[in-house]
C-alpha positions in Angstrom: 46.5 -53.9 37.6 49.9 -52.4 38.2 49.3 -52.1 42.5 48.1 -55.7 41.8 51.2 -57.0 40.2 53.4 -55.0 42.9 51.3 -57.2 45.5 51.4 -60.6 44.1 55.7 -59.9 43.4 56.4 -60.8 47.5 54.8 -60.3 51.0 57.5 -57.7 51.6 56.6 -55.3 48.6 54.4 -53.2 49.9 53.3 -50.1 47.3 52.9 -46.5 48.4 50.8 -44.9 45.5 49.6 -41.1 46.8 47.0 -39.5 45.7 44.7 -36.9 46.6 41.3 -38.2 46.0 39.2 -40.6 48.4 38.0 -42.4 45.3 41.7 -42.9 44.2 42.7 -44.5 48.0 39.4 -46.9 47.2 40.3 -47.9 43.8 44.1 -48.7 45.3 42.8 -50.2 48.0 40.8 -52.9 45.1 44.2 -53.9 44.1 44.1 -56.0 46.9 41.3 -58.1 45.7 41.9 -58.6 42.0 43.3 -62.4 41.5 46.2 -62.8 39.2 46.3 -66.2 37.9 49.4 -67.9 36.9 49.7 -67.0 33.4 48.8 -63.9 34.1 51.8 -63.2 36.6 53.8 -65.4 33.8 52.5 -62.9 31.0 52.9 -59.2 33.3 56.3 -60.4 34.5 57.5 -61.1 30.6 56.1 -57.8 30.0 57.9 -55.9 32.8 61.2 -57.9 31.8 60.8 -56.4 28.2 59.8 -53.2 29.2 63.1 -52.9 31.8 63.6 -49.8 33.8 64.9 -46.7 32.5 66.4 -44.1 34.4 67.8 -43.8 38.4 64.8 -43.3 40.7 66.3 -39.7 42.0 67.9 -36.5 40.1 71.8 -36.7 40.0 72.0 -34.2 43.4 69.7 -37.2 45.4 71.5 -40.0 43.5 74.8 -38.8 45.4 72.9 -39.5 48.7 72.6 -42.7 47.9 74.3 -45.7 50.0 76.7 -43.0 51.6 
């Protein structure tokens, strides 16, 4: 649900989940046909709002790299 979200956000978002398991890269893969209706974008982007981000994406070392 979460790859499917990230899909439905913009044509340009494009997510990289790894794994290590060929029945992983297939059940990613199926992201790409689960329809999200338009409440359901409605209720998952509420969610995400209220949920917010927490944290920077890198440790403070990697963090200093950033936009240099």
């Amino acid at each position: 649900m979460a790859l499917a979200w990230l899909l439905a956000q913009h044509p340009s978002i494009v997510p990289i989940p790894g794994t290590r398991r060929t029945a992983r890269i297939e059940e990613n893969a199926g992201a790409t046909r689960v329809p999200l209706s338009a409440d359901e974008l409605t209720d998952l982007n509420e969610l995400a709002g209220r949920t917010g981000v927490k944290g920077d994406r890198y440790n403070e070392h990697h963090m200093s790299l950033v936009d240099r």
